[in-house]
C-alpha positions as CSV (number, residue, x, y, z in Angstrom):
1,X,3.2,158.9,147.6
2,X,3.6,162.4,146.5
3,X,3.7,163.6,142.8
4,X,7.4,163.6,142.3
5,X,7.6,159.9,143.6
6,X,5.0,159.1,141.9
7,X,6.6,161.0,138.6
8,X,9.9,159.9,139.2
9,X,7.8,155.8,139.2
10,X,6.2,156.3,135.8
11,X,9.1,157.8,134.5
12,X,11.3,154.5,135.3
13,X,8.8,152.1,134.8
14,X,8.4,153.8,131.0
15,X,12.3,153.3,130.8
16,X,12.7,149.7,131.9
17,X,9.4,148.8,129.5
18,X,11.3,150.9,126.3
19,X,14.7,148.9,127.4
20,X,12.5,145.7,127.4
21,X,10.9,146.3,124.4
22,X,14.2,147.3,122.0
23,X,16.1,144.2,123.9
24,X,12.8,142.1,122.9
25,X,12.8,143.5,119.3
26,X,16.4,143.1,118.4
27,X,16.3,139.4,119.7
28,X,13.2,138.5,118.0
29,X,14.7,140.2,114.3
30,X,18.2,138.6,115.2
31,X,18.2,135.2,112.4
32,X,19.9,132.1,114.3
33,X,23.2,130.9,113.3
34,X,22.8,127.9,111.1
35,X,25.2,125.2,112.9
36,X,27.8,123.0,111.1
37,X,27.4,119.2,111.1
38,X,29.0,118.1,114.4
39,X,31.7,116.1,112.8
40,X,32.2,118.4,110.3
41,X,31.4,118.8,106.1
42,X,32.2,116.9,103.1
43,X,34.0,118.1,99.9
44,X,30.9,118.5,98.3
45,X,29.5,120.8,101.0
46,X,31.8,123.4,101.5
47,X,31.8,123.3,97.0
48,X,28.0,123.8,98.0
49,X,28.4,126.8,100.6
50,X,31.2,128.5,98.4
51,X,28.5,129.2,95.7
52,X,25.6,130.0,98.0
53,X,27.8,132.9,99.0
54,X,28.3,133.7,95.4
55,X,31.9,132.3,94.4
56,X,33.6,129.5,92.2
57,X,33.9,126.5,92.8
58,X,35.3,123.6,91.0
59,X,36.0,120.3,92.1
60,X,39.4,119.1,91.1
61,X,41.8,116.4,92.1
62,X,45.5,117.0,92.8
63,X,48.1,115.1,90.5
64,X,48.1,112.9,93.2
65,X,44.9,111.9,93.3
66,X,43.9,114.1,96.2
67,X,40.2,116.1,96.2
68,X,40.5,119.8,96.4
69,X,38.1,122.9,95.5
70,X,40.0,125.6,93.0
71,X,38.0,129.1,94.0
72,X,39.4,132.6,93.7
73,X,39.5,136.0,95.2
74,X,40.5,139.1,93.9
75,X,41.2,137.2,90.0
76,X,43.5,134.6,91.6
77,X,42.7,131.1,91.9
78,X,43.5,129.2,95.8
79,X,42.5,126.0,96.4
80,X,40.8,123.9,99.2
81,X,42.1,121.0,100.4
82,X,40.0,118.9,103.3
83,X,41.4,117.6,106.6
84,X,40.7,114.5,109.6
85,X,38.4,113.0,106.9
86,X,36.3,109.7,107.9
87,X,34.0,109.2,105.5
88,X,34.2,112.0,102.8
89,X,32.8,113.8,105.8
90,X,36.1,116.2,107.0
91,X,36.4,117.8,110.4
92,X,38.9,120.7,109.0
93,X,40.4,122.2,105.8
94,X,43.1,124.2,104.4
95,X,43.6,127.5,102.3
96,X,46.1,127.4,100.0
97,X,47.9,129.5,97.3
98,X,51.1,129.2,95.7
99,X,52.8,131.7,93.8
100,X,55.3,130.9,90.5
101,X,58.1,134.0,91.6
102,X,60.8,131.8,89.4
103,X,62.4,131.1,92.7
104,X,63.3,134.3,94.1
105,X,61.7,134.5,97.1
106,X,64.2,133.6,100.5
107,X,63.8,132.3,104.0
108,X,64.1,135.9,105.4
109,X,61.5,137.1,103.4
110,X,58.8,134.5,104.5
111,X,59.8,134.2,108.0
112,X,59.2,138.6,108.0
113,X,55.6,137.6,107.1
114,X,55.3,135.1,109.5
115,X,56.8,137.0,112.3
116,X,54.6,139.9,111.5
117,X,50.9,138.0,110.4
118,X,49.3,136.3,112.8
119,X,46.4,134.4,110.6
120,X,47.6,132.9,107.7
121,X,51.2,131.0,107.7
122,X,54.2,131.4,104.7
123,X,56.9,129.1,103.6
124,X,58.6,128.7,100.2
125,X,58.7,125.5,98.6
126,X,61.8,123.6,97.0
127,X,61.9,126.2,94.5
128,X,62.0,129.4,96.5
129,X,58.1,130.2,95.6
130,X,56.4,131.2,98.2
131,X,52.8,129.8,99.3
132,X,50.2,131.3,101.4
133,X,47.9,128.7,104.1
134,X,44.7,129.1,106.3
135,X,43.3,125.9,108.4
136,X,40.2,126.4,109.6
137,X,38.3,124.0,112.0
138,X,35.3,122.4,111.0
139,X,34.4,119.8,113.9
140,X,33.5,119.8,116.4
141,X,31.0,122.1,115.7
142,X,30.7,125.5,114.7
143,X,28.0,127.9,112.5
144,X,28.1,128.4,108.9
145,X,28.5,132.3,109.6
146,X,31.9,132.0,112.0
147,X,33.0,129.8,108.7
148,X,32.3,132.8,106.6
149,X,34.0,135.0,108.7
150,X,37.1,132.3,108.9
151,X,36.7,132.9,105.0
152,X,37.4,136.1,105.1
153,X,40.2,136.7,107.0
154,X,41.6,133.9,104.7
155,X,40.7,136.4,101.8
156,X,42.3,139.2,103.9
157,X,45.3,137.8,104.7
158,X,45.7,136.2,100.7
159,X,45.8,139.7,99.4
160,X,48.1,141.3,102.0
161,X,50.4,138.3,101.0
162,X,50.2,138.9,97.6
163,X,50.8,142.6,98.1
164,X,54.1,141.9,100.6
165,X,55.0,139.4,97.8
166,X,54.8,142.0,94.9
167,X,52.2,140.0,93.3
């Protein structure tokens, strides 16, 4: 082999061994995603996870009986509702916010925010007030970080609604 070859070898061979080495690092520093329960959580485990990542979260019960988390973002209270429960343990659940506009919201309005969000879905209720929704899948399956990232485009899509709604 002559000296170029030879160069040109050691030269490649430091390459592939620095590319093997960064690859190595960033796999070995790289924290495993923490995976849901297969069927899915209970009530008292997504109140859990809320507050690990450092927000409210009060267990409360609907006037009609019905479990549900109150949290907030930005100052405004949502709440949680849970989903395809067997067992307190639930395999999805439901953002939700509703907003008091003393009934002056329309069809037209909401359906403009449907047409043009794809994420979270809009309707108004029987008194032309308009309320915000997320459902997120929790079984079967899933990691605790693609749940935080579900969370936030929840939180994303909550205050571009209350900004389109004037709130």
């Amino acid at each position: 082999m002559n000296d170029s070859v030879r160069a040109r070898s050691s030269f490649e061979h430091l390459v592939l061994g620095g590319v093997a080495a960064l690859a190595f690092a960033l796999y070995a520093s790289a924290a495993p995603a923490k995976d849901l329960p297969d069927k899915g959580l209970s009530i008292e485990q997504v109140a859990s996870w809320l507050q690990n990542e450092g927000y409210k979260a009060e267990m409360q019960k609907s006037s009609d009986g019905t479990p549900n988390i109150a949290s907030s973002s930005d100052g405004q209270t949502f709440h949680i509702y849970m989903y395809d429960c067997k067992d307190d343990v639930c395999a999805s659940l439901q953002f939700s916010e509703g907003f008091d506009t003393k009934g002056t919201f329309t069809a037209d309005k909401i359906n403009d925010w449907n047409k043009n969000n794809r994420w979270a879905r809009a309707y108004i209720d029987k008194e032309n007030d308009p309320w915000v929704e997320y459902d997120v899948d929790l079984a079967p399956g899933g990691t605790y970080e693609g749940l935080k990232d579900q969370f936030g485009i929840w939180q994303d899509a909550l205050s571009h609604f209350r900004k389109f709604i004037g709130w």
